[in-house]
N, C-alpha and C positions, 0 to 999 in steps of 0.2 A: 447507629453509629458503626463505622467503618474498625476490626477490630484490629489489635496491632500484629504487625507480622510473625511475633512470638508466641501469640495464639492459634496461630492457624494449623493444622495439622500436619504435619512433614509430608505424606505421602500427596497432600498438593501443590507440595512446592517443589521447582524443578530444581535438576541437580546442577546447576551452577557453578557452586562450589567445587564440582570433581574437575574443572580445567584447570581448578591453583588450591591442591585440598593447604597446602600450606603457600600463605601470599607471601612469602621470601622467595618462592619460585616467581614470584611475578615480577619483584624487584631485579630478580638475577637477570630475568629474558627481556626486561627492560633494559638493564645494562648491558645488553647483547644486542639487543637491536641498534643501540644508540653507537655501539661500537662496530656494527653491521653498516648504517650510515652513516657513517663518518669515514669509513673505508673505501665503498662503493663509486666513490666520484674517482679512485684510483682507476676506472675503466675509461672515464674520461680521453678522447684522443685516438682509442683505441680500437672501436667498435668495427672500423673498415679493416683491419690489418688482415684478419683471416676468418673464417666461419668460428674456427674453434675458439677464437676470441669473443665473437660477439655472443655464440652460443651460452660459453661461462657468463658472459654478463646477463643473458636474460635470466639464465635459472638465478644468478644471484639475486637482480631484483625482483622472483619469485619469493625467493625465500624473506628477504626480508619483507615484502609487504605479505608473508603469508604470516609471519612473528607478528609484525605490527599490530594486523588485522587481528591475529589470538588475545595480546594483550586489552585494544581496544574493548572487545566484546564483552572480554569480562569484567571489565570495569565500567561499562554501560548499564550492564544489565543488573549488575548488584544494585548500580546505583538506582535503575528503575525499581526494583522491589521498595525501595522506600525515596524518593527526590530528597526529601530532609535530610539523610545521615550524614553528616559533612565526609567523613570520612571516604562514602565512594563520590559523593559530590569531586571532591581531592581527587582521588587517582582517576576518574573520568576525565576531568582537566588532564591529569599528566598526560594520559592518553592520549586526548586529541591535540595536545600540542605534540605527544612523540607523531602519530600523523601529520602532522605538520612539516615538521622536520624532516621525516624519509621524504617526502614530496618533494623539499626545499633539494635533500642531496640527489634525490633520484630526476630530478628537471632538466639534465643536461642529456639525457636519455634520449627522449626521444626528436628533440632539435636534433640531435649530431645524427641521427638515423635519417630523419629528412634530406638532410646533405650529402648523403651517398649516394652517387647516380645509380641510376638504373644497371647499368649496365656493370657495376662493381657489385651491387644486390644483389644479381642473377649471379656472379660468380662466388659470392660467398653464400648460397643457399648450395650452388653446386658440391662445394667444398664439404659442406655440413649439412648432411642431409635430415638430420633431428629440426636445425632450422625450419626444415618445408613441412615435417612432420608433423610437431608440434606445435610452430608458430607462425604457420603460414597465414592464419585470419590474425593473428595480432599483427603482421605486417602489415595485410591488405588495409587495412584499417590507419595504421599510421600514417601509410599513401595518402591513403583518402584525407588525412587531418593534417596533410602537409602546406596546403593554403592558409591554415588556420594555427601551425606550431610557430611560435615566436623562437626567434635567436635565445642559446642557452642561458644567457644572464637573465634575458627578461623572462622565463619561463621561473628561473629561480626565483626570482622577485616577484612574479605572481604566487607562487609555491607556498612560500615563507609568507604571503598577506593572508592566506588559507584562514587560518584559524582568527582573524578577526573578522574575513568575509562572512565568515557561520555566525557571526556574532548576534545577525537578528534572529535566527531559529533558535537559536542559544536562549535569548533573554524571553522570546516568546515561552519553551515551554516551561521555563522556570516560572514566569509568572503564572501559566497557565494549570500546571499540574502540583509545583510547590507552594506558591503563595495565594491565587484565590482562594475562596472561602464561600460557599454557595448558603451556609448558611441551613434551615429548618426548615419543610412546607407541611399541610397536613395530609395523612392520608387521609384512604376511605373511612378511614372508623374512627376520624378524628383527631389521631395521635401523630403527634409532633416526628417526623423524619428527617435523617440528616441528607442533604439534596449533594450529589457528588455526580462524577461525570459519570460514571457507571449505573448509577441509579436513576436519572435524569430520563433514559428512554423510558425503564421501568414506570415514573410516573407518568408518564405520554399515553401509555397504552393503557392507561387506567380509565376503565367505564364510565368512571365520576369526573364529570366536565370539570370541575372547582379545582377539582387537585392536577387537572391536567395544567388547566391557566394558571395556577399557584406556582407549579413546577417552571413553567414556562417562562412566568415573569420573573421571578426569582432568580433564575438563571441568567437570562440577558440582562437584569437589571445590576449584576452586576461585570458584565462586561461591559454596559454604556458608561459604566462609572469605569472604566479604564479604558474607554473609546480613541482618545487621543493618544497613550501611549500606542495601543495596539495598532492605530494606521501607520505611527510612526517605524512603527516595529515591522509592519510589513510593504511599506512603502521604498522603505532600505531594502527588504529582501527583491522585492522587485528593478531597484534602481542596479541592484549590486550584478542582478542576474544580464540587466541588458547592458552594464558596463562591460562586465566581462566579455557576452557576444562581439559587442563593439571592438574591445582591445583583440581580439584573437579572428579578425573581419567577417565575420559572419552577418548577416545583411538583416538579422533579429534574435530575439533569445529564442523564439520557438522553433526558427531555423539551428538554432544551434543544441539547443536541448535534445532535437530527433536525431540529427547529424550521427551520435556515438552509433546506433543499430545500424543508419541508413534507411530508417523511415521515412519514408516519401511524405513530403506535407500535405499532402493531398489527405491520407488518411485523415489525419489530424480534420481537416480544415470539412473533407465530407463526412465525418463524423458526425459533425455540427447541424450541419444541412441534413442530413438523414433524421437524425433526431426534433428537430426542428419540425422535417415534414411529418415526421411521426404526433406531434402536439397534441392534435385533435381527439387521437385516441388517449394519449392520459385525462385531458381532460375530461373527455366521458367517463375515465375512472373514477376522479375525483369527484364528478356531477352524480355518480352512485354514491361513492361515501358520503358525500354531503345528505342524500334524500334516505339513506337508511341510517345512519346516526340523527338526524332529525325526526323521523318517524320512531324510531327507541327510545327520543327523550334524552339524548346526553349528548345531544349535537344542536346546529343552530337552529336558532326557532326558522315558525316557515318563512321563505321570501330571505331569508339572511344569508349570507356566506358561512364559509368554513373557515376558525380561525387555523392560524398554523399551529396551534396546540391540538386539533382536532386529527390532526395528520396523520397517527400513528398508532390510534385509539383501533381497536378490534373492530371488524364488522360485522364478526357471527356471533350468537350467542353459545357458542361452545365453552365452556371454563377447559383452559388448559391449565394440565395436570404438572403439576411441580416434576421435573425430572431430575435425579442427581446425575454428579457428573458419570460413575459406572455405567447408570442407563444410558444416557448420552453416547459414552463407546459403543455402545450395545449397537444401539441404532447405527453410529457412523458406521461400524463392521457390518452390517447387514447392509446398508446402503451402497456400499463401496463396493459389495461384491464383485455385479460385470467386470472389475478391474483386476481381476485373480484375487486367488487364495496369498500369493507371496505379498501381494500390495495390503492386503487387510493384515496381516497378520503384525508385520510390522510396525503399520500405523498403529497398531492396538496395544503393541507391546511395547511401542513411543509412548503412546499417553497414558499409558497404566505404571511404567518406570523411567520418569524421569524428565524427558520429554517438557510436560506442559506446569504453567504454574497458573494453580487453580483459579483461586477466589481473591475476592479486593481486599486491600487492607490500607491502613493510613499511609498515606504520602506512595501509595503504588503508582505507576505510568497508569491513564487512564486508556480504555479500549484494546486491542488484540492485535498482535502480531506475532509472525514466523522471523526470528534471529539466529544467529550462530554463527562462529567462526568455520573455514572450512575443516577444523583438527577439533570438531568438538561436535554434539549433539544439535539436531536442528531444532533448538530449543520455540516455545510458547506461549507466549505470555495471554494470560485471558484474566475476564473479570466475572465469573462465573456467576450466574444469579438465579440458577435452576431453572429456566423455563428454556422452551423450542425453540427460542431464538438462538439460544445458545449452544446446541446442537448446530444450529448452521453454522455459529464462529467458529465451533469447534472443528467443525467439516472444513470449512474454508481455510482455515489458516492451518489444518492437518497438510491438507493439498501442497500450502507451499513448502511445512516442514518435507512431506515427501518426494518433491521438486529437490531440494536440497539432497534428502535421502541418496535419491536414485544418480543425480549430478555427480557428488562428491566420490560415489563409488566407483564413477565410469570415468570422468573425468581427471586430467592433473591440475592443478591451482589454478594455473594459465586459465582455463575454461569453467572453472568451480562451480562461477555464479550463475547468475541471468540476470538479461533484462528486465526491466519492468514491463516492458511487452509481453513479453510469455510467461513472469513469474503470476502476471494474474487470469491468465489462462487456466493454470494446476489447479489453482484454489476454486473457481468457480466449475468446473469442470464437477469437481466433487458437490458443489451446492448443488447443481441441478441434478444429479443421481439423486442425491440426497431426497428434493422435492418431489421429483417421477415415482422414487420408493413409498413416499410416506403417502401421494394419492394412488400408486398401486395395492395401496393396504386399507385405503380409507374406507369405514365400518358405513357411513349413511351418509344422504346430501349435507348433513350441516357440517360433519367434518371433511367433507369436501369443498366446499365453501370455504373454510377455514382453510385448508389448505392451498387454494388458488387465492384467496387472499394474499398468504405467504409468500407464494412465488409471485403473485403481481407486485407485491412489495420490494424484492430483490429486484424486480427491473426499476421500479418506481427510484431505489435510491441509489443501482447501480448502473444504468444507464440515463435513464433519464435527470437526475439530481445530479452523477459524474460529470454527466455534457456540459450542464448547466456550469457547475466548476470550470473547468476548462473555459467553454464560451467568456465567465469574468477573468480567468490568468488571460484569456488573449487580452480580452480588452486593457485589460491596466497595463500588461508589458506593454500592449502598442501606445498607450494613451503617456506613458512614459519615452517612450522610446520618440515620439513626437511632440518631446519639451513639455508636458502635461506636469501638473502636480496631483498627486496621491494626498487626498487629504481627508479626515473620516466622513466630510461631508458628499464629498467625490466617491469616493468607493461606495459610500451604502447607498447615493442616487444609482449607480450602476448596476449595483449585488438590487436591488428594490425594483428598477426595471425588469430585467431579468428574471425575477420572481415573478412579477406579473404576468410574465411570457408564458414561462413553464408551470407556470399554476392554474393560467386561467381565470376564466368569471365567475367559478365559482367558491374561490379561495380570496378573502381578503391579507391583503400585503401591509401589515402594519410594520409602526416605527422601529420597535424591534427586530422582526425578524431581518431588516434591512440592516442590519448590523452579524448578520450572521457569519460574514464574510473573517470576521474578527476571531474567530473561534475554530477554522479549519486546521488542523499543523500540517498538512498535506501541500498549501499552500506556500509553505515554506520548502517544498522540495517542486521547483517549477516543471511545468508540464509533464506531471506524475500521474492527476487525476484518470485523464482521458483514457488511457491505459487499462483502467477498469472496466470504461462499457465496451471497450474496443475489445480485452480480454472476455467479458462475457460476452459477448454475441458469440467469440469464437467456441469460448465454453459451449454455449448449446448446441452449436452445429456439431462439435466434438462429442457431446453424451448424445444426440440423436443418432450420430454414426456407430456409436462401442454397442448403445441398447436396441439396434436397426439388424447387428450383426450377429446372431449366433453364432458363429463359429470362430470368435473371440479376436479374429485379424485386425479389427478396427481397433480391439483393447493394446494388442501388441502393438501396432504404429504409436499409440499415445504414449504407452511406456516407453516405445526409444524414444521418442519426442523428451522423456522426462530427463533421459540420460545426455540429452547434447548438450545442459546449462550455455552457456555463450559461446558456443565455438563459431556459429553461423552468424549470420544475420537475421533476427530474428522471425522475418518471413517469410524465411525459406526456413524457416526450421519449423516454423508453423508447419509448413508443406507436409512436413513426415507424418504429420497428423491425419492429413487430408483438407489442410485448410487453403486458402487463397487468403489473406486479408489486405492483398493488393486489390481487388475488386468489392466494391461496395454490396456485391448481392447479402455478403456474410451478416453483413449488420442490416440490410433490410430487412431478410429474413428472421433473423433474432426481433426485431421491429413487429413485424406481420405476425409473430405467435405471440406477443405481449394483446395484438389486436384482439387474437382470437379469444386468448386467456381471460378480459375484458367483457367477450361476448359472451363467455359462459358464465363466467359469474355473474352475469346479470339474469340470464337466464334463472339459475337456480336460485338467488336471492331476490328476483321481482315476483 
């Protein structure tokens, strides 16, 4: 049983709290922001008059979506530490309706920017030279979305529907993380466990077939029993995603989802096709798991398939060692080194004060992520459960916290963040150091084995399983977008095709797992996925370059790469790295060593 969050011990939980040690500061900057937006349409009219006009109005709506953005976070994240507490339940709503709201006031923005000729542009950048300085890519960019910005009112009035368009990811993770209930399966020895999303791999990888299928059914068997709301719930988030393309003329959602970077669809689209042609080699993967978890005896018998509870189960007989979270740092700090002494030291002084929040507790967000406002800590959320995998979470999502790090230090608000392009580049950048580390150390073949296991598994569910996502968000935007209906019987014949694709002949595809689709929250933030295998491929070409280089040039390009957060577009900001990921070679190649990875392990396990 999962215990409550007053249990757990302080030094693993993050400091949260230090952005409002007293929450009447939150009320006050609430009352600030609200009186920030209600002001700000006062530039209204005025944006053409002179540089020094439109200047003040961009820092202003800095400032206030950087207030916003502080009070949001914190009222997110309290409220993640527990979904049940009504109280940050409460001010997470205020929040994202005060988001709401600044959008509503700040909507006439950038319509009345589009309206400016050219030729009046170029003479107030003259005027105000901070304009060309600071905000020359947020211009380029409004350019570029001037086919696509509606007249001031209608922008308002899409602004202000904000917060009910969120409304299916809203209802999704409440049901998902506050009201399910998975209920008890057994372990190995017998004894009754309580089955949560955090625990849920934990039993997958369990040696004992019974408790994996226990785990398995268990789980799905209660999303089949909320089947219909769930398609319903992301049916909406799909319709909502291609109305909007539609209203602001964009010719699809996934054309308009890439649009903010100026990602070429191509990427997107030869993504698909690269991984695709790649198939045959996972399936020899999985054609190995299947014939050594069957010769072990806790896989299918002979001539049978793999079920998909079988997926995730170990292939070597190595017992991995319980690691606490300090060890865990230990390793990411010795992992991380190629990356300097300044990049370790920091990360380590992150998750040792403050930084990360440890272990699960009731009503916790379930899985891991890197958050933060930019005036605050790049906080952590994890579900710690001592074993190796969790040194990768912790690896990975350190990556984005120091993506953030190194951003917010170089950067002003304007540029703070990143794309989802490159923010998944940091993270994985760090997982494959990570892996290169732990088979440069490996003591004999089985923990080698064990460890190519590992890394085949980060492509197994980070490219190949990513694609796979992506390949069903196309299809239901498009299956939508050409008068289709989304219905749970529609989706899981889709998501169940699909699986059979990328699973192969030797994975059976049952009723369940064709329901998986039900249970992503990722999906609720459209054309997100892809971004991951697209960011790891470049990850490996990036730690092949830093651990290729002694004399640490290649480390230095990826740190300023860490420092440009969105100034660029984000493939050309790749560039600084030394990446292309306008050209397909990058993810073949990520492709072509997943091959090789496949051949050794066979090697050493046949």
């Amino acid at each position: 049983m999962a215990k409550k969050r007053d249990e757990i011990d302080d030094r693993y939980k993050w400091h949260v709290a230090e952005m409002y040690p007293d929450e009447a500061d939150w009320e006050t900057d609430y009352a600030r922001v609200l009186e920030m937006a209600a002001a700000f349409p006062g530039c209204a009219g005025s944006l053409s008059e002179n540089g020094r006009a439109l200047l003040e109005a961009f820092r202003a709506r800095d400032e206030l979506w950087r207030q916003a953005e502080h009070l949001f976070v914190y009222a997110r994240m309290r409220r993640d530490e527990d979904n049940a507490a009504p109280a940050y339940q409460a001010l997470t709503d205020r929040a994202q309706s005060l988001l709401a709201k600044v959008a509503a006031q700040t909507a006439f923005f950038v319509p009345e920017l589009t309206e400016i000729p050219k030729e009046r542009m170029d003479a107030l950048r003259e005027q105000e030279p901070a304009l060309e300085t600071q905000y020359a890519y947020v211009l380029l960019q409004i350019e570029r979305q001037s086919a696509h910005t509606l007249p001031g009112e209608q922008e308002t009035l899409l602004a202000q529907l904000g917060e009910a368009l969120d409304a299916p990811g809203e209802i999704f993770t409440m049901l998902n993380d506050a009201d399910m209930a998975f209920g008890e399966v057994l372990d190995e020895d017998g004894q009754k466990r309580e089955l949560t999303h955090a625990s849920y791999i934990r039993f997958l990888e369990s040696k004992n077939r019974d408790v994996r299928r226990g785990a398995y059914e268990a789980l799905y068997r209660v999303y089949e029993a909320h089947k219909n709301t769930l398609a319903a719930s992301y049916g909406y988030a799909v319709k909502t995603d291609a109305i909007t393309a539609r209203i602001r003329n964009y010719p699809s959602a996934l054309t308009a989802a890439l649009s903010g970077g100026d990602v070429p669809e191509a990427v997107y689209t030869s993504l698909i096709e690269a991984v695709n042609g790649a198939l045959p080699a996972h399936h020899r993967y999985l054609a190995l798991r299947r014939g050594i978890l069957a010769a072990r005896g806790d896989g299918p018998a002979e001539g049978e398939k793999l079920a998909m509870y079988d997926i995730y189960a170990p292939l070597t007989d190595a017992d991995e060692q319980d690691v606490s979270f300090e060890e865990a740092v230990s390793i990411m700090t010795e992992a991380l080194a190629p990356l300097g002494k300044a990049y370790t030291d920091k990360a380590r002084e992150g998750a040792l004060s403050g930084w990360v929040d440890v272990y699960e507790n009731e009503g916790k967000s379930s899985g891991a992520y890197s958050f933060g406002s930019y005036d605050s800590m790049p906080f952590i959320l994890m579900n710690f459960t001592g074993k190796l995998k969790d040194v990768f979470t912790l690896v990975h999502e350190m990556g984005h916290s120091m993506h953030s790090y190194y951003t917010r230090a170089a950067q002003p608000f304007t540029y703070g963040s990143h794309s989802i392009f490159t923010a998944e580049v940091a993270s994985t950048v760090n997982e494959n150091l990570l892996v290169r580390h732990l088979l440069s150390r490996a003591k004999d073949e089985r923990e080698r084995a064990q460890l190519l296991n590992l890394f085949l598994e980060e492509y197994r569910t980070t490219v190949f399983r990513q694609t796979m996502f992506a390949e069903f968000e196309k299809q239901t935007h498009e299956a939508v977008e050409h008068g289709e209906a989304l219905t749970c019987e529609t989706l899981s014949a889709a998501y169940g095709a699909l699986n059979e694709k990328y699973f192969g002949d030797s994975v059976f595809t049952d009723g369940l797992i064709r329901l998986e689709w039900s249970r992503i929250p990722h999906f609720y933030r459209a054309f997100y996925v892809y971004q991951y295998a697209t960011g790891f491929s470049a990850a490996s070409a990036i730690a092949e370059r830093i651990l290729a280089d002694p004399s640490g040039s290649a480390a230095k390009d990826y740190l300023r790469f860490l420092e440009t957060g969105n100034s660029d577009d984000p493939i050309e900001l790749l560039r600084i790295a030394g990446i292309h990921m306008d050209r397909p070679d990058t993810v073949r190649a990520g492709l072509k060593m997943f091959e090789e990875l496949v051949t050794a392990l066979e090697a050493l396990l046949s």
